[in-house]
N, C-alpha and C positions, 0 to 999 in steps of 0.2 A: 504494500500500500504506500509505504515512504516514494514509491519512484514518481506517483502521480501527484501526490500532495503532501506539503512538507509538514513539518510543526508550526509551521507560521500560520497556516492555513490555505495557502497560495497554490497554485495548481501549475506543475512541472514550475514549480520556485520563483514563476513569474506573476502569476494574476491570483487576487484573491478569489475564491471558489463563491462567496457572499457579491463579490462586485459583481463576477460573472451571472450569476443569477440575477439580478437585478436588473442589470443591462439585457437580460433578452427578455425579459419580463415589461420593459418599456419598449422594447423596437416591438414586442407582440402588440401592445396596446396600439403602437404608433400606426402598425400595419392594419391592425382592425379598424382604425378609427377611418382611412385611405380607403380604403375600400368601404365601408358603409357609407362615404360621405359621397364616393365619385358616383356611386351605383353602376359601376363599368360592366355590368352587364343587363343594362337598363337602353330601350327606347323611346325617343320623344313618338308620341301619337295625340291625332284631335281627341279629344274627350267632350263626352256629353255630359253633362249633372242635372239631373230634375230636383229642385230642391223644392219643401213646403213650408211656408208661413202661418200658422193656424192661429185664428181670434184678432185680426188686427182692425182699428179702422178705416174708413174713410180716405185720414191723410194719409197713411201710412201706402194706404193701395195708391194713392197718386201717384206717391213717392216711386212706388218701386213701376209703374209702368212707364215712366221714365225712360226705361232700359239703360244701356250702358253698359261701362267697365264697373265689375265689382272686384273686392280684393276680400281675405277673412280680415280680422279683428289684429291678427300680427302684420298684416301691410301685404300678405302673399296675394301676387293676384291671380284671381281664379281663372278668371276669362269675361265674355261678351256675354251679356242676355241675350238670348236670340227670341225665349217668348215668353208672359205672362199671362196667366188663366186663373180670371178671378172667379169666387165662387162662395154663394152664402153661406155661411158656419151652421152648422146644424147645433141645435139645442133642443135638451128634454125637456117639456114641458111636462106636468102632473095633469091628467084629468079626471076630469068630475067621477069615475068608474075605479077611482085610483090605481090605473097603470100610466104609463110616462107613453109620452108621442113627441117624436124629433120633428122640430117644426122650424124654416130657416130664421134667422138671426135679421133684427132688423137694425143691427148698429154692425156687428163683424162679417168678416169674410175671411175665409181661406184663401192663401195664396198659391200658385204653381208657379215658382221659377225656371227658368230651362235655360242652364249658363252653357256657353262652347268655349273650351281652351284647350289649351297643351299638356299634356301630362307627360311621366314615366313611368313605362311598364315595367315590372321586377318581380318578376316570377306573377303569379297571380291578382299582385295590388299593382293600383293606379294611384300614382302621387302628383299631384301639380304643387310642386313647391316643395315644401315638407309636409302637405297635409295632405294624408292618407285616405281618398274617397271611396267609402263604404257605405252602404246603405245604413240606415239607420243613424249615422253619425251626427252629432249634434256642429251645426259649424255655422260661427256671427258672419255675417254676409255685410259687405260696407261700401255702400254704393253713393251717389251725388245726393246728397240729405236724408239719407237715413241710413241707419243700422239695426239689424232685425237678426232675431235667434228662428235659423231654421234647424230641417232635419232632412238629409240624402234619403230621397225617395225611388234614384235611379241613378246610374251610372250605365254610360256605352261609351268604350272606345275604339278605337281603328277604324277599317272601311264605316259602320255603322254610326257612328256618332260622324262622318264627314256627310251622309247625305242628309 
């Protein structure tokens, strides 16, 4: 055992056997961090996102028929609105027989947002930016006067989300 490592603790009398660990304990980190950040085996494709706005008013629907560039809440931006589908909110009302009946909303509506942009594919997820679009996802939409909490109702990318 003397021939590989001394009493000092050095390895063949030159490198400590603790530095040596360490050091490739940081070019690991440094490697992984490289490759999760480049996504080198990631492509750009159109993306579609159907997002939904549920209970807003009035202004709020102005707002977002607007269209435009939206970004999230960190500055990422998402893409273009290509369409908005407004649509009354449904609420229970109680009736006289006491069971409940959904009847539309005469102050809210439902929103359908329908943004296009660029993402990157990486195995199964579509990323535009650093934000992972998944159904269900909850993600602030931040468009010219307003900011609104949606929810990823649809994702399509490649040939699909272009036509």
């Amino acid at each position: 055992m003397s021939r590989f490592l001394d009493d000092r603790g050095r390895l063949f009398g030159k490198v400590n056997i603790v530095d040596l660990i360490v050091l490739l304990v940081i070019i690991a980190v440094v490697v992984f961090a490289v490759v999760r950040m480049t996504g080198s085996s990631s492509k750009t494709v159109p993306v579609r996102v159907t997002y939904v706005v549920e209970a807003v008013r009035q202004a709020t629907v102005s707002a977002l028929q607007a269209k435009g560039d939206v970004t999230d809440d960190g500055g990422t931006g998402l893409g273009k609105v290509q369409d908005v589908v407004v649509a009354p909110t449904l609420v229970e009302v109680p009736t006289s027989d006491g069971g409940l009946k959904a009847v539309e909303s005469p102050v809210f509506s439902d929103v359908s947002i329908v943004v296009l942009g660029n993402g990157r594919v990486s195995g199964s997820t579509v990323r535009i930016g650093s934000v992972p679009m998944r159904v269900g996802k909850k993600v602030t939409l931040v468009g010219t006067g307003y900011e609104v909490q949606t929810v990823i109702m649809g994702v399509v990318w490649g040939d699909e989300a272009a036509e």
